[in-house]
SELUM-537650 format. One line per 5 residues: number of its first residue (from 1); for each residue y, x, z of N, C-alpha, C, O. Coordinates in steps of 0.05 Angstrom, whole numbers. Each point is the difference from the previous one (the first is absolute). Layout:
BEGIN
NUM	Y,X,Z,Y,X,Z,Y,X,Z,Y,X,Z  ... .
REM end
This chain:
BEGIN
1	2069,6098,-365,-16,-16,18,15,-24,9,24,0,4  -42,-28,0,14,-16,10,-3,-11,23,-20,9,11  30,-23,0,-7,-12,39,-9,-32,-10,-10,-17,15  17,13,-42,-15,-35,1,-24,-3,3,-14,17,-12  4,-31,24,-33,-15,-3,12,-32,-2,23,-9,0 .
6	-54,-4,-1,-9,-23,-6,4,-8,25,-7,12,19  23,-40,-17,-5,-17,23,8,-27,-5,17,-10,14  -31,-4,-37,-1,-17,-7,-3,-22,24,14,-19,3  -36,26,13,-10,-22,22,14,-8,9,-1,-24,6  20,36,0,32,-14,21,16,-26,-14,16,-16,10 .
11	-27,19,-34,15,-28,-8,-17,-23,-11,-23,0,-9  41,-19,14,-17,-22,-10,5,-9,-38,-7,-21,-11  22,48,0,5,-9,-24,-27,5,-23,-6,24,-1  -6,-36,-11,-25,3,-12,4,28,-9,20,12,8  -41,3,-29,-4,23,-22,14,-14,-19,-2,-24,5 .
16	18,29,-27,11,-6,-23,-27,-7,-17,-18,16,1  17,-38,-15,-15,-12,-27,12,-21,-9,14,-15,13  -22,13,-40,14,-22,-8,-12,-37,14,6,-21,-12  -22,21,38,-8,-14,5,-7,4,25,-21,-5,10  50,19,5,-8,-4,30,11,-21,12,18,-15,-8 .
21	-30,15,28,7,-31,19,29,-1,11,16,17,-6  -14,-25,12,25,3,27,-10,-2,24,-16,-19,2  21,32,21,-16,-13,26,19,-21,7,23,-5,-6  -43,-10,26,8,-27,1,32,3,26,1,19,16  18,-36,-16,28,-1,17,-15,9,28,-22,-8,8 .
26	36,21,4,-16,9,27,19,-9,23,24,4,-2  -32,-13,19,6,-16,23,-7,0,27,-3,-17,19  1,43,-23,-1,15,29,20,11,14,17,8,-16  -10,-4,46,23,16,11,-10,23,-5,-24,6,-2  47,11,1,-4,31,7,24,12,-2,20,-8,-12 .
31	-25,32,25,34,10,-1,7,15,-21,-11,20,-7  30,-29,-1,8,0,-33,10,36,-6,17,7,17  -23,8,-31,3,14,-9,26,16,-9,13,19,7  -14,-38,-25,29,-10,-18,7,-27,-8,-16,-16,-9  50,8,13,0,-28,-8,29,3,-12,14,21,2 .
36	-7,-48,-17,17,-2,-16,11,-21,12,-13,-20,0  46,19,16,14,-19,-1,12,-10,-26,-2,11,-22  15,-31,27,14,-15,-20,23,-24,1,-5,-23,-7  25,31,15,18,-22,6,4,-21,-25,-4,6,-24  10,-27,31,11,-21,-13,16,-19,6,0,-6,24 .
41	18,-9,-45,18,-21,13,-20,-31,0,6,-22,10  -27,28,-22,-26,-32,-9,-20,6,4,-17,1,-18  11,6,50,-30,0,5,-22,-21,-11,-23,8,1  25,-25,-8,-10,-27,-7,-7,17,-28,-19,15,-3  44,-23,-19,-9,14,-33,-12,27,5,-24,0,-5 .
46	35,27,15,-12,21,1,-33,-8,12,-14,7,-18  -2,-16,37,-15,-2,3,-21,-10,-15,-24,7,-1  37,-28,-14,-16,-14,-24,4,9,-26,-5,-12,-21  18,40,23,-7,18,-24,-17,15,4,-19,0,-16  20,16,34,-20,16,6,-27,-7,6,-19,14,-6 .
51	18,-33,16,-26,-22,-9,-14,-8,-23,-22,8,-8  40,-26,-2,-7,0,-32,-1,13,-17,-18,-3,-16  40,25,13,-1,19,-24,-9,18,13,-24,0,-7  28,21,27,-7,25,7,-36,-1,10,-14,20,-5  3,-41,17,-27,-5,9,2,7,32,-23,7,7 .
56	39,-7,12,-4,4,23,-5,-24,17,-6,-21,-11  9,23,40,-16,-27,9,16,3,23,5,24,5  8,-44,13,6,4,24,-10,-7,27,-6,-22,10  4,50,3,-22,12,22,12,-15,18,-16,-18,8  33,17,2,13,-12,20,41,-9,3,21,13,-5 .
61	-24,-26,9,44,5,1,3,-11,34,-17,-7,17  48,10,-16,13,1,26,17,-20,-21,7,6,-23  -2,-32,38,19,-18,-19,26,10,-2,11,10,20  -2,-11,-36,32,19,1,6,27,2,21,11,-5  -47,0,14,3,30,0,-10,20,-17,13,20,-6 .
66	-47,-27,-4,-13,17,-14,-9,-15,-9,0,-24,8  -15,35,-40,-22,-8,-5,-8,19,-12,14,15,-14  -51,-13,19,-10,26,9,-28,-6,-29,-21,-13,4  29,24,-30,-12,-11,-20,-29,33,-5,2,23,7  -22,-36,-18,-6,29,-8,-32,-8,-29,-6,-22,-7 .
71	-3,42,0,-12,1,-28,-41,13,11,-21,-12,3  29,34,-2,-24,17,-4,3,14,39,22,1,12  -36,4,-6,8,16,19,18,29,2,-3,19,-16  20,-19,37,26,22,-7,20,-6,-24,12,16,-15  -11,-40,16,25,-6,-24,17,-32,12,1,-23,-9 .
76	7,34,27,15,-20,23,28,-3,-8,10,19,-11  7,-43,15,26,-2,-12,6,-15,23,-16,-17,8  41,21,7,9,-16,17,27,-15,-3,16,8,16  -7,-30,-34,22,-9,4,17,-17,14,-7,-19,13  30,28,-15,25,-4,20,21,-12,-4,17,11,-13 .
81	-11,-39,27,29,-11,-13,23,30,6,2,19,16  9,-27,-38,29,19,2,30,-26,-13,-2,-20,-13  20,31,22,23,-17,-17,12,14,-29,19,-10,-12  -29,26,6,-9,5,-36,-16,14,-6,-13,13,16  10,-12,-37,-17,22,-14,16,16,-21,17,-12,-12 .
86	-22,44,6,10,11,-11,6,-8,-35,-18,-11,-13  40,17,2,3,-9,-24,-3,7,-21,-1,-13,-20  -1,39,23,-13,16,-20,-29,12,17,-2,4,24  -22,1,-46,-23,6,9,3,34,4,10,15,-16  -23,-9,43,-4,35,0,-18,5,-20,-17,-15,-9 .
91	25,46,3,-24,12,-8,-21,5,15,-19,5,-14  10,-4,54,-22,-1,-1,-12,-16,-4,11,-22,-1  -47,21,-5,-14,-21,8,-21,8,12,-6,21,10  -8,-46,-13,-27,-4,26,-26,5,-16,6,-22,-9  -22,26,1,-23,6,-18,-29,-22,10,-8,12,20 .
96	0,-22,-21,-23,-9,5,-34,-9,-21,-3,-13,-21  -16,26,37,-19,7,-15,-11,-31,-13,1,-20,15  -12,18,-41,-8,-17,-12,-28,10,-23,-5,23,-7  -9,-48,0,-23,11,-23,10,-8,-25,19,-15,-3  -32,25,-15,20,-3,-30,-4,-27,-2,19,-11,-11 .
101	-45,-10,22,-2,-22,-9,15,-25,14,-4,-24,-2  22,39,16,23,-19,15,31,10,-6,19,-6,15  -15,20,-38,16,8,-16,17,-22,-11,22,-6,9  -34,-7,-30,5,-14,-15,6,-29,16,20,-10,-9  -31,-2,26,-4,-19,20,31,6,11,17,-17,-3 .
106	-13,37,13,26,7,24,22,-5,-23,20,-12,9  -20,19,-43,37,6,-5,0,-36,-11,22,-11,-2  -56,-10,-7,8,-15,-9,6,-23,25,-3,-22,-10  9,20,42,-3,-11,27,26,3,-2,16,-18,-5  -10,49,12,29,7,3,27,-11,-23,22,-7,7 .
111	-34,8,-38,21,-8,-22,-1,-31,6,18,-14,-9  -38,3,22,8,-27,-8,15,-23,34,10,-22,3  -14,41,12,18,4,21,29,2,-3,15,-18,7  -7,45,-22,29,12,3,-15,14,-27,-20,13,-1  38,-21,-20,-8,14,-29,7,29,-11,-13,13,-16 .
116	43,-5,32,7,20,-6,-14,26,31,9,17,16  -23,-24,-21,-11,17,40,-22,21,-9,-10,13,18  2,-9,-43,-25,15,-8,13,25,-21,14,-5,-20  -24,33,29,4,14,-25,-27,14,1,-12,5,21  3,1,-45,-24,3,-4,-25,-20,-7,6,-22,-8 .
121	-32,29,10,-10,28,5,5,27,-19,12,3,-21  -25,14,35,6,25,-12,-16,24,10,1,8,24  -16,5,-42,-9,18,11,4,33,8,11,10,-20  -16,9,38,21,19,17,-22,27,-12,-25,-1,-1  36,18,-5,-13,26,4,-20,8,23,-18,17,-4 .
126	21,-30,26,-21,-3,22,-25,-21,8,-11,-7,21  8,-1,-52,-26,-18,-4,6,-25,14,-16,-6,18  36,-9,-23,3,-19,21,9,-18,-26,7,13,-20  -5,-48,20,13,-18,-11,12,-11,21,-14,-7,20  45,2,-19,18,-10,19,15,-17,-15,3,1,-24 .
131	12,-25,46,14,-22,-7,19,3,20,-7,-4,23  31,10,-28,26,-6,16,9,-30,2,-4,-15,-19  21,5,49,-6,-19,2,25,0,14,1,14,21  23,-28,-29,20,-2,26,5,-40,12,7,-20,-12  -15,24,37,-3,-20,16,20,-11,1,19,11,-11 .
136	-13,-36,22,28,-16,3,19,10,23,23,-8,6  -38,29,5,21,25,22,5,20,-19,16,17,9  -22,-14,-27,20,15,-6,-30,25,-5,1,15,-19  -15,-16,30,-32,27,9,-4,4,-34,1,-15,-19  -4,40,22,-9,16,-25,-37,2,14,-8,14,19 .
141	-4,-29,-33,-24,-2,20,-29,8,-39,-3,-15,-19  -7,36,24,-21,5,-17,-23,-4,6,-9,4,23  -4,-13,-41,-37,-6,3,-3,18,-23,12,2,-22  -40,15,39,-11,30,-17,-31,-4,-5,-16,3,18  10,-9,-39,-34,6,0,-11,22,-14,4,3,-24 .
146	-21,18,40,-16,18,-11,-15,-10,-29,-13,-20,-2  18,39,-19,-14,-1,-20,-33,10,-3,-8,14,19  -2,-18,-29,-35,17,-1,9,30,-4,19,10,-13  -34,-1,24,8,36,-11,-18,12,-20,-24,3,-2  50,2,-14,-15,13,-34,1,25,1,20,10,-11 .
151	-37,4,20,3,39,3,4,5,-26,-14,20,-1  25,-23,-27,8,12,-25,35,-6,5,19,13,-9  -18,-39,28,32,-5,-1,15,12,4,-9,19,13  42,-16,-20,23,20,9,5,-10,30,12,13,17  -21,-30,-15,11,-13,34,-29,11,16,-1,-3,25 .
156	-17,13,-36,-30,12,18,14,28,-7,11,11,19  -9,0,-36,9,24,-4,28,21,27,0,20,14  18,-44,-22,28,1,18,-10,4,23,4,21,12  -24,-45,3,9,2,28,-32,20,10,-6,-2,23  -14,23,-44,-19,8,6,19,34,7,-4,19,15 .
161	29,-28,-37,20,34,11,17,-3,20,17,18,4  -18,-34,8,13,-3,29,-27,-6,31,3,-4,24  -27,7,-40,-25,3,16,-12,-26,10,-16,2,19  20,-21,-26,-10,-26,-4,-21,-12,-22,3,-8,-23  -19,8,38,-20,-6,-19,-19,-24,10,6,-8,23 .
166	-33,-9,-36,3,-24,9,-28,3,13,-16,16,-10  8,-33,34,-23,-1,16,-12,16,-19,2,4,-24  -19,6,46,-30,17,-10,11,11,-19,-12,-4,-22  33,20,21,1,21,-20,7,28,16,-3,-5,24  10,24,-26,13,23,13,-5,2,35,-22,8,8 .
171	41,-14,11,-4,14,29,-31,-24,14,-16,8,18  16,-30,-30,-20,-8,24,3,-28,13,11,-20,-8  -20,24,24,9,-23,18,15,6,28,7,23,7  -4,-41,5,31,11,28,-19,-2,18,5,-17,17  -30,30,-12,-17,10,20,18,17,11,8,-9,22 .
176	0,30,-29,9,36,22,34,-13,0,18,16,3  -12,-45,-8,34,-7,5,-9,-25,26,23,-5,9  -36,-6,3,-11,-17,11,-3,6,25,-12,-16,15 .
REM end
């Protein structure tokens, strides 16, 4: 038995097709969920990468202190002068949701920015096409887009034996979770 249901509604990330939209940059307050700092020694360049190559927009800054960038709603980045940035990249990163048809758009923005900054795309056992992306801080920063779901696939198969399965299939809708 599993405890997942459906609760797609909570996000603003479309259904996977090969022709979903993106919702439009959202530009509302609200109290953030989750957020991603980001130090840097070049608020100026870091900002105008993540602009240009990554697609975010900036919501607001504090001159010298923040700047408060963000994409889709709940995908908030707040950067921060620092006096360096790390020199080797961590292994964590930051994941952020994307549609396959802004795939291609993101690694050719980002290579012609900073050429060596893209690995990928690539696609994951969990139906996803992702592009790793390391920023001029140093951020191991991923864009993930849902693939269409092919119920014959090993990736519909895989995640149907860990009890995941896709809208309107199996438990329902998140009526009796609500």
């Amino acid at each position: 038995m599993s405890d997942y249901y459906n609760a797609f509604e909570m996000s603003p990330v479309p259904p996977p097709s090969p022709d979903a939209v993106p919702p439009e940059p959202f530009h509302g307050i609200y109290g953030m969920p989750a957020f991603v700092t980001v130090p840097t020694s070049d608020l100026t360049a870091s900002v105008d990468f993540w602009i240009r190559g990554l697609g975010f927009f900036e919501l607001f800054s504090i001159p010298g202190t923040l700047v408060h960038l963000r994409r889709w709603a709940f995908q908030d980045v707040l950067l921060i002068p620092a006096t360096s940035v790390p020199e080797q990249t961590p292994a964590v990163s930051v994941s952020f949701a994307c549609v396959l048809s802004q795939i291609d758009s993101l690694v050719e923005a980002c290579r012609a920015l900073s050429p060596n900054s893209v690995d990928g795309p690539r696609d994951t056992p969990w139906n996803t096409r992702d592009v790793e992306v390391i920023t001029p801080e140093n951020a191991r920063i991923v864009f993930t887009a849902a693939k269409p779901w092919d119920p014959a696939s090993q990736e519909a198969r895989s995640l149907e034996a860990v009890g995941i399965t896709p809208p309107g299939v199996g438990r329902g809708d998140n009526e009796e979770h609500a």
